[in-house]
C-alpha positions as CSV (number, residue, x, y, z in Angstrom):
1,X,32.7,16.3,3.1
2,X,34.4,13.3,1.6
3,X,32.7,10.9,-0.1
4,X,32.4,7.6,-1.1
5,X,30.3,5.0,-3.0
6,X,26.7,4.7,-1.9
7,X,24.4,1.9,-2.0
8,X,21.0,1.1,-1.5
9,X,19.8,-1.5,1.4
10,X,19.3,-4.4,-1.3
11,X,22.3,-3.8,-3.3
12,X,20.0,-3.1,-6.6
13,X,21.7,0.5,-6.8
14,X,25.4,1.6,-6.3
15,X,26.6,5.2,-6.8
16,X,29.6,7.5,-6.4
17,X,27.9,10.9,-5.5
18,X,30.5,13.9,-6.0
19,X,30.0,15.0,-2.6
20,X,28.4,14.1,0.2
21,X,26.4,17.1,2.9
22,X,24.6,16.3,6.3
23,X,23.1,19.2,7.4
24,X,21.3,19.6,10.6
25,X,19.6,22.5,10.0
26,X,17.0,23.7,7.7
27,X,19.4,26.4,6.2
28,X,22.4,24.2,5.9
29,X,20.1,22.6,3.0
30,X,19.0,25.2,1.2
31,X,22.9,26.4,1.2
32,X,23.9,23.0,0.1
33,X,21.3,22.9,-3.2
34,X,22.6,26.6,-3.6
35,X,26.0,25.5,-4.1
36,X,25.2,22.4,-5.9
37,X,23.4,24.7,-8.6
38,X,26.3,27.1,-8.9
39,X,28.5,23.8,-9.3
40,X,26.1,22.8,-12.1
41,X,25.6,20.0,-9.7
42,X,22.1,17.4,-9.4
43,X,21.3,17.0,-5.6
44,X,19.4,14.4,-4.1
45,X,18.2,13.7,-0.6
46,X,18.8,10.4,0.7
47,X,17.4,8.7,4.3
48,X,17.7,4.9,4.8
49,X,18.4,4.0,1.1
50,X,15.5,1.1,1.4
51,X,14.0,1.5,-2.1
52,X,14.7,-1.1,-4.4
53,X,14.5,1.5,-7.8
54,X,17.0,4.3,-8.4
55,X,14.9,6.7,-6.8
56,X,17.0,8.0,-4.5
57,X,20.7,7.3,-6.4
58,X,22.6,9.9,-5.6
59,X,24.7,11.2,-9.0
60,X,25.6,14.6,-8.0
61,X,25.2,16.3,-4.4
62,X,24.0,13.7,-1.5
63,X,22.3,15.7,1.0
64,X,22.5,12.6,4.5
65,X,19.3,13.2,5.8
66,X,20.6,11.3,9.2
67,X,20.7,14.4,11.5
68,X,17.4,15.9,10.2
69,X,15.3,13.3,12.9
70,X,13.7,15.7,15.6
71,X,10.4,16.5,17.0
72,X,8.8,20.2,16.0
73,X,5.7,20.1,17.4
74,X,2.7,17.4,18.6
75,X,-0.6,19.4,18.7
76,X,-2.3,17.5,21.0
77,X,-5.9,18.6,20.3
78,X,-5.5,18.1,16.6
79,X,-3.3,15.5,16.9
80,X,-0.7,16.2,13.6
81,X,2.5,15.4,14.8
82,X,5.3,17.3,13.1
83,X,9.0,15.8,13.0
84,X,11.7,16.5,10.4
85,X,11.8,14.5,7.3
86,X,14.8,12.4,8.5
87,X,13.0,10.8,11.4
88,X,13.1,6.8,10.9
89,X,9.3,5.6,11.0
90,X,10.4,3.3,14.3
91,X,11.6,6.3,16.2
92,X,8.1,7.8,14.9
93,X,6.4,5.3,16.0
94,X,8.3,5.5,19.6
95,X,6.9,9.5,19.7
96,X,3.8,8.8,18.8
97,X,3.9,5.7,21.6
98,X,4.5,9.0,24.1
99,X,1.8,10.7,23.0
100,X,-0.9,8.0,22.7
101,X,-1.3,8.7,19.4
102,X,-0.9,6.2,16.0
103,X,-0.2,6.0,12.5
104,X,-3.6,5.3,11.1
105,X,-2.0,2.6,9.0
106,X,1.4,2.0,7.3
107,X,3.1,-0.4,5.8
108,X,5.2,-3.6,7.3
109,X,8.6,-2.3,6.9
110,X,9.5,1.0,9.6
111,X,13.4,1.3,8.2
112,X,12.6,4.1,5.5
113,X,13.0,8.1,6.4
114,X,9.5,9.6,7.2
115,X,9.8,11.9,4.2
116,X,11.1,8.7,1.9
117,X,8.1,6.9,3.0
118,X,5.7,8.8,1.9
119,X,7.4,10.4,-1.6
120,X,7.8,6.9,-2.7
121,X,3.8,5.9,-2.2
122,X,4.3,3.9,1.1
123,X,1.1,1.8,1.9
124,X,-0.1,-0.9,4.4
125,X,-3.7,-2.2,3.8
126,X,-7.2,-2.2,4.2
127,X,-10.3,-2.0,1.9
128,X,-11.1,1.1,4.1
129,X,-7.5,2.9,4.3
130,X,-5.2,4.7,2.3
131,X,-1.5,5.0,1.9
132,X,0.6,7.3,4.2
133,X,0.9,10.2,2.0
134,X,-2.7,10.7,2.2
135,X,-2.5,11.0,6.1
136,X,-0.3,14.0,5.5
137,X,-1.6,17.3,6.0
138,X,1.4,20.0,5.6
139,X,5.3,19.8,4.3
140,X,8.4,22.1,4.4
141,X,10.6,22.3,1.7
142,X,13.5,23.2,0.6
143,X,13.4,24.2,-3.5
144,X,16.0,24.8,-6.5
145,X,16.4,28.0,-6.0
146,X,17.3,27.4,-2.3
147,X,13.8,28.8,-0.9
148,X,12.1,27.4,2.3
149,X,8.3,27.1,1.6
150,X,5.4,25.3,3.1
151,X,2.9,23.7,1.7
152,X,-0.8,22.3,2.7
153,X,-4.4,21.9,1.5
154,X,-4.5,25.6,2.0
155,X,-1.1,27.2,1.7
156,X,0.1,26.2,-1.6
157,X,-2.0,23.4,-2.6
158,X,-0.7,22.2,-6.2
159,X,2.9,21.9,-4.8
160,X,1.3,20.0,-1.9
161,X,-0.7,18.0,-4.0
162,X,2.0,17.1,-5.9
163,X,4.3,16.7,-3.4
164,X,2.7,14.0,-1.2
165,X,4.2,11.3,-3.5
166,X,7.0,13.6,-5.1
167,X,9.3,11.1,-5.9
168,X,12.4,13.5,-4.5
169,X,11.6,15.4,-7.9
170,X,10.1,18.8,-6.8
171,X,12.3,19.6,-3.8
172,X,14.0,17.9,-0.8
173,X,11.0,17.7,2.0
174,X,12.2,19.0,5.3
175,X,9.6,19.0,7.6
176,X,6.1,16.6,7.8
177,X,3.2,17.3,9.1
178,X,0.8,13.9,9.7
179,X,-2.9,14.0,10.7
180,X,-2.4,10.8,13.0
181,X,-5.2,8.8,15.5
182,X,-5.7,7.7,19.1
183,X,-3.6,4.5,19.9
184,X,-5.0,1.8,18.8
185,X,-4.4,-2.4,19.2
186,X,-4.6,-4.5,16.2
187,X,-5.7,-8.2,17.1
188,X,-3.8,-10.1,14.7
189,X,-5.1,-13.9,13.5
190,X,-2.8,-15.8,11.2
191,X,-4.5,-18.6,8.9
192,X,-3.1,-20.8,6.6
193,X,-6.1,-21.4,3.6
194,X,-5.5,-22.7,-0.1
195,X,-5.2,-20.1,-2.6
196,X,-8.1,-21.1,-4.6
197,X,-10.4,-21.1,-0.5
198,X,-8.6,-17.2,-0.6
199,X,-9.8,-16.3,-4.1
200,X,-13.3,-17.8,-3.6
201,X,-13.7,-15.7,0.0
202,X,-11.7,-13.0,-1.3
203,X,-14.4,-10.5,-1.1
204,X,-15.5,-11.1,2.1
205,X,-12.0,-11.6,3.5
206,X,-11.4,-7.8,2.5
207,X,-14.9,-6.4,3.4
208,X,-15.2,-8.3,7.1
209,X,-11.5,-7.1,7.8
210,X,-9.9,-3.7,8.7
211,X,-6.6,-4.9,7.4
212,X,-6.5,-8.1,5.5
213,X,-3.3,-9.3,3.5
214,X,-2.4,-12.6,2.4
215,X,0.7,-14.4,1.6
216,X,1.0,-17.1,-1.4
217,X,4.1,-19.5,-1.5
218,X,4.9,-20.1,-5.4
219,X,5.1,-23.8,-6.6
220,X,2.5,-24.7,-4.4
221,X,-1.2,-24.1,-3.2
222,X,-0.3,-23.2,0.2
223,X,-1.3,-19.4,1.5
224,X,-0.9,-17.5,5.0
225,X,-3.8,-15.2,5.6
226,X,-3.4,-12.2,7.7
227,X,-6.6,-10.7,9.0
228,X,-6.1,-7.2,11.7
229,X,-8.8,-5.8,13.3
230,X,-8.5,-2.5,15.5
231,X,-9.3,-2.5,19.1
232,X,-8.8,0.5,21.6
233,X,-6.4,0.7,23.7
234,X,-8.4,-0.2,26.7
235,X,-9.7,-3.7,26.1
236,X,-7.6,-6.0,28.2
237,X,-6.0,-8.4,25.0
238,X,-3.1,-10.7,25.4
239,X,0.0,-9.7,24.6
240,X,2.5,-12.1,22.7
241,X,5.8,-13.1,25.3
242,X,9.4,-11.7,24.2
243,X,9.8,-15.4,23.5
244,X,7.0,-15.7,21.1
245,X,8.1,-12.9,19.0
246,X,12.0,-13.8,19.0
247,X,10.5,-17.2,17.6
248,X,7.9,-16.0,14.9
249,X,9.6,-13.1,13.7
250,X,13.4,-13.4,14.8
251,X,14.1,-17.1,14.4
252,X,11.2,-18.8,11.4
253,X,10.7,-15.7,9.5
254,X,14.5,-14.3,9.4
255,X,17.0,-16.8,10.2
256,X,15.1,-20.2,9.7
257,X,13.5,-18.1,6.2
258,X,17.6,-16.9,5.6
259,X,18.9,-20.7,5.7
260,X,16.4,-22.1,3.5
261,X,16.9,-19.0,0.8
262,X,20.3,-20.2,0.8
263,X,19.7,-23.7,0.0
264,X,17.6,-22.9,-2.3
265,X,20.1,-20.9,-4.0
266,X,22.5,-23.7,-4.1
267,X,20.0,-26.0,-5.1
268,X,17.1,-24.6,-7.1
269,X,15.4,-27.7,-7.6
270,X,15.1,-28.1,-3.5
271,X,12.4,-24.7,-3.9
272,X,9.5,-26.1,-4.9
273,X,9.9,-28.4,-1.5
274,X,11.3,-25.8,0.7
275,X,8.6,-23.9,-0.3
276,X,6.0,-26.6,1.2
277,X,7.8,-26.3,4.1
278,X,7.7,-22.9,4.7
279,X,4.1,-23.1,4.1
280,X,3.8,-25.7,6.9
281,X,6.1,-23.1,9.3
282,X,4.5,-20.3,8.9
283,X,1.5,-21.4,10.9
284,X,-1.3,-20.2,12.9
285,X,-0.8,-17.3,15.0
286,X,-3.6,-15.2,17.4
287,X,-1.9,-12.0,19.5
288,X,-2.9,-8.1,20.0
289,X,-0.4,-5.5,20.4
290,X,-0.4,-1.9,20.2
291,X,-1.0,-1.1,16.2
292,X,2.8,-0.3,14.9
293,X,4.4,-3.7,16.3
294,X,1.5,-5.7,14.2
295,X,1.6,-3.5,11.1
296,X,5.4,-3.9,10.7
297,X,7.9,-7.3,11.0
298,X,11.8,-7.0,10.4
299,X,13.2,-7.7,7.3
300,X,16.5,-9.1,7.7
301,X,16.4,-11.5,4.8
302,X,18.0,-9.2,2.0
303,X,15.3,-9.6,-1.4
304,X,15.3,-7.6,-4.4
305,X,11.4,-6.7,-5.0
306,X,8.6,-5.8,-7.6
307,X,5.2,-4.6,-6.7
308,X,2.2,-3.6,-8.8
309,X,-1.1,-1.8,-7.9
310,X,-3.8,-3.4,-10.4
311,X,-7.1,-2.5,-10.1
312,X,-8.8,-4.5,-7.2
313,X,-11.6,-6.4,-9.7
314,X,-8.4,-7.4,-11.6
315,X,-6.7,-9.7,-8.8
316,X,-7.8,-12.9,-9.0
317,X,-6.9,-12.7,-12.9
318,X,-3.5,-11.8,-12.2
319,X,-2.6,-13.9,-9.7
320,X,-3.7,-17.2,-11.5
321,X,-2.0,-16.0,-14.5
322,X,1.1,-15.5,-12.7
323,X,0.5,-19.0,-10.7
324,X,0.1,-20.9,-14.5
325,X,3.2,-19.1,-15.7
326,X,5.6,-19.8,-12.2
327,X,3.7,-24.0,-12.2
328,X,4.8,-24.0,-16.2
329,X,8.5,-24.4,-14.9
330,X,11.7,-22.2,-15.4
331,X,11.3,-20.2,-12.3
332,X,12.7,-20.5,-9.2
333,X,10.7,-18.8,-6.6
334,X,11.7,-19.0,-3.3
335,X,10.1,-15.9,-1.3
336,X,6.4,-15.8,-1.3
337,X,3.6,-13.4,-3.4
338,X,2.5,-10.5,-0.9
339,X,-1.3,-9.4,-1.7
340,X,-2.6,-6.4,0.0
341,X,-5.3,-3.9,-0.6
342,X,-6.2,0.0,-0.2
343,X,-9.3,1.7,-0.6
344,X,-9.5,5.1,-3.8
345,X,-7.2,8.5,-2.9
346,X,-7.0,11.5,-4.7
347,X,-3.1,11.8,-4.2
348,X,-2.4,12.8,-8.1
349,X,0.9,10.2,-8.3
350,X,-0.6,7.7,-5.9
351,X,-0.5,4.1,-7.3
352,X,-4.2,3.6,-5.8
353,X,-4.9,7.1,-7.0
354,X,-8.7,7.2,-8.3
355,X,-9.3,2.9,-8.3
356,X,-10.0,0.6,-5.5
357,X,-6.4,-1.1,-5.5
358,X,-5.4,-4.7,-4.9
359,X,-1.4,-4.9,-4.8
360,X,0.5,-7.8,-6.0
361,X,4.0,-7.9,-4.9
362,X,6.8,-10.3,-5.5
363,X,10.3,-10.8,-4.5
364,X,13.6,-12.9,-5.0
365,X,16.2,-13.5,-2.9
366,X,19.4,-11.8,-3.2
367,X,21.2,-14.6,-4.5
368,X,18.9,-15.8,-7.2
369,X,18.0,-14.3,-10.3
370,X,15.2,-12.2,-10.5
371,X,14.7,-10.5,-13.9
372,X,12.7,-12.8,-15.7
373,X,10.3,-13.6,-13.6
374,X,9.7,-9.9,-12.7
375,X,9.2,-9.1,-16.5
376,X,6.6,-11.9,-16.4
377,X,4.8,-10.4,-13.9
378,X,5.0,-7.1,-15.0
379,X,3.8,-8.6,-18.4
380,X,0.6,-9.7,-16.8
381,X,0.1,-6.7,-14.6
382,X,0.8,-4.4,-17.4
383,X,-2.0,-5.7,-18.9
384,X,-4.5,-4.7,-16.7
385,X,-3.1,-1.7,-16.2
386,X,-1.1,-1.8,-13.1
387,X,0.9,1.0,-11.5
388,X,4.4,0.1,-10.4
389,X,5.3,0.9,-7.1
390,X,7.9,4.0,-7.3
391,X,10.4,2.8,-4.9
392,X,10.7,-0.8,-6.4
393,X,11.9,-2.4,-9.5
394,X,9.8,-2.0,-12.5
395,X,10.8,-1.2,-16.0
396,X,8.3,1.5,-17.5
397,X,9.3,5.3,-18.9
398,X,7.4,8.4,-18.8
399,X,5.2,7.3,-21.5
400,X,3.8,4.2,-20.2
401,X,3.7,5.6,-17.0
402,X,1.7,9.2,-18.1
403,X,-0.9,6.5,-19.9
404,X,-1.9,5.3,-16.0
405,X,-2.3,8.8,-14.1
406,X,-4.5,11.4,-15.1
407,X,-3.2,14.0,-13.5
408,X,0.7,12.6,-14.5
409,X,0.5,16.3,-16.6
410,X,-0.3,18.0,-13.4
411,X,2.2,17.1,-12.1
412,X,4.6,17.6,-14.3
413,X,3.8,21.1,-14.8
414,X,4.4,21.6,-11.0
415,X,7.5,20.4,-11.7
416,X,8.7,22.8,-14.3
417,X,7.1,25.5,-12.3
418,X,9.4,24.6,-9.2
419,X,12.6,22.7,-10.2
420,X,13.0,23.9,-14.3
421,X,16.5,22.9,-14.6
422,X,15.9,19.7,-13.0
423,X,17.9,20.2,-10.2
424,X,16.5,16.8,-8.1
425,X,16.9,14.5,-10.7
426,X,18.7,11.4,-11.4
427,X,18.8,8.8,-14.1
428,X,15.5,6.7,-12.5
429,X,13.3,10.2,-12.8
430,X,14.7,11.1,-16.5
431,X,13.4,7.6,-17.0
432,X,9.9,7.9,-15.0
433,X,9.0,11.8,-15.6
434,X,11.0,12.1,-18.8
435,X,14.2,13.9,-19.3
């Protein structure tokens, strides 16, 4: 198929692949990593290109993952859902919706592939709840050598334990597998507080929540809380109008939040003021709606991003070290600090793997720079030990990175097992797992 240059949704990554394949079928893919390896050829899968790293860069083979999208099989009385790893996480969401089932959490984006959600660490939060590769329970894939296998718990269980979060490096994932949960509503209560009100109640803000996040707007004091608690599906809650969404999350929070990015990138020294004003905006807000359509908000505003999983004792260090160094001047901030949290997995490449896990991430619009004031971040999160998120911007190699996992060797080892001439590689995972 021809080709032509590929980039990711933020613009962070742009790549010529030497050809480009969109199977539809399992066997097309194992054909097309076949001939890639015969070509001497690197292949790598790639869904909805929404990572922010070079994760997914595709230098050799691009193996379009856009017709892999259907349903295999809902097993109603276990309730694991299994669709191919192309499927978009709104159109899971929609099958799920049929089925009255539900992710048992996830994160606030639904744009990425199900299979690039969860190999890049994909998480929501919740002191209680893990990230979505923990609520898998089986994969297919396709591997180097062009062999189909399956993987679970049982069947397989160090390529599935490596796999969850396998980075694209072991294989490309064609089927998933995910233990999912009755429908559920989330009631959602928005809140603006003071950052140093959200510090000081921080532990009972996480503990009396299911799913608590907050928001912190730089150059200024000014949070929005976000506190979700589950409800079933049968308590009568009031819905939020067409209207009311089109205004919170279409009109302030994309194209209102898209205008004032772009003053501020004309005028820097308008942020600090813009960003008072977006404080004052972003109000308070009290709806229910079924659990997907309160977990997730579009993201139309294009952002280049950082995130860091520090360890959850750690937070209020990092983010008054990061508030001293964006007050002390020479950064421009005009998008605000994200803070969520996930409760300890066991997923061996999981950023919350073995640690209760606060996560601390921050952005930039696409028209301002963003390097230095990432690299302070990472400074102070680096020093506490934090675990960049693999599908976002973050400077560390395989040695920093080996330092923070304990089983980073594990995994590795799985890895020479399954794909020894590095056949899924690319530039980003020489860099990450070491060339």
């Amino acid at each position: 198929m021809a080709t032509s240059l590929w980039r990711n949704w933020s613009g962070t990554e742009a790549v010529e692949p030497v050809r480009t394949v969109k199977p539809g079928k399992v066997n097309e893919i194992a054909a097309a990593v076949r001939e890639a390896a015969a070509d001497g050829l690197r292949v790598k899968a790639v869904g909805a290109g929404h990572s922010f790293s070079g994760i997914a860069a595709p230098e050799g083979v691009l193996v379009d993952m856009g017709d892999m999208d259907g349903v295999v099989r809902v097993d109603t009385e276990t309730n694991v859902v299994t669709v191919e790893a192309g499927m978009p996480m709104w159109r899971l969401n929609k099958v799920l919706d049929a089925h009255g089932l539900a992710l048992e959490n996830m994160g606030d984006i639904d744009r990425q592939t199900v299979s690039g959600a969860i190999s890049t660490g994909t998480h929501g939060t919740g002191d209680r709840y893990r990230g979505l590769a923990w609520q898998v329970s089986a994969l297919q894939m396709v591997l180097a050598d062009g062999a189909v296998v399956r993987c679970s718990p049982e069947r397989r269980p160090e390529l599935f334990a490596a796999a969850r979060i396998g980075l694209g490096a072991l294989g490309i994932i064609t089927e998933v597998s995910i233990q999912c949960v009755p429908a559920f509503q989330l009631q959602a209560v928005e809140t603006p507080m003071r950052l140093d009100a959200v510090l000081g109640g921080l532990d009972e803000l996480v503990a009396e929540n299911d799913h608590f996040e907050f928001y912190w707007f730089p150059h200024t004091e000014r949070t929005l809380t976000k506190q979700n608690n589950r409800y079933s599906m049968e308590e009568r809650k009031r819905r939020p109008t067409r209207l009311e969404y089109w205004w919170n999350e279409g009109f302030t929070e994309n194209a209102l939040f898209e205008a004032s990015n772009r003053v501020g990138a004309r005028f820097p020294q308008a942020v600090p003021s813009l960003n008072r004003l977006a404080g004052r905006v972003w109000s308070s807000r009290n709806y229910t709606d079924v659990s997907h359509r309160v977990f997730t908000s579009p993201r139309k505003v294009v952002f280049r991003e950082m995130e860091y999983a520090v360890p959850r004792e750690a937070l209020a260090e990092v983010l008054r070290d990061l508030k001293a160094r964006v007050d002390a001047g020479g950064f421009n901030v005009s998008f605000p600090v994200e803070v969520r949290f996930a409760a300890a997995d066991d997923v061996w490449l999981s950023t919350a793997h073995g640690r209760k896990t606060a996560y601390v991430a921050v952005h930039q619009y696409h028209r301002h720079d963003y390097e230095e004031y990432f690299k302070a971040a990472a400074e102070i999160c680096n020093a506490v030990d934090g675990r960049p998120h693999w599908g976002k911007l973050h400077w560390l190699d395989a040695k920093g990175l080996s330092e923070r996992y304990e089983r980073f060797d594990d995994f590795l080892a799985v890895r020479d097992e399954v794909d020894p001439e590095r056949r899924f590689a690319n530039s980003y995972l020489d860099r990450v797992l070491g060339a």
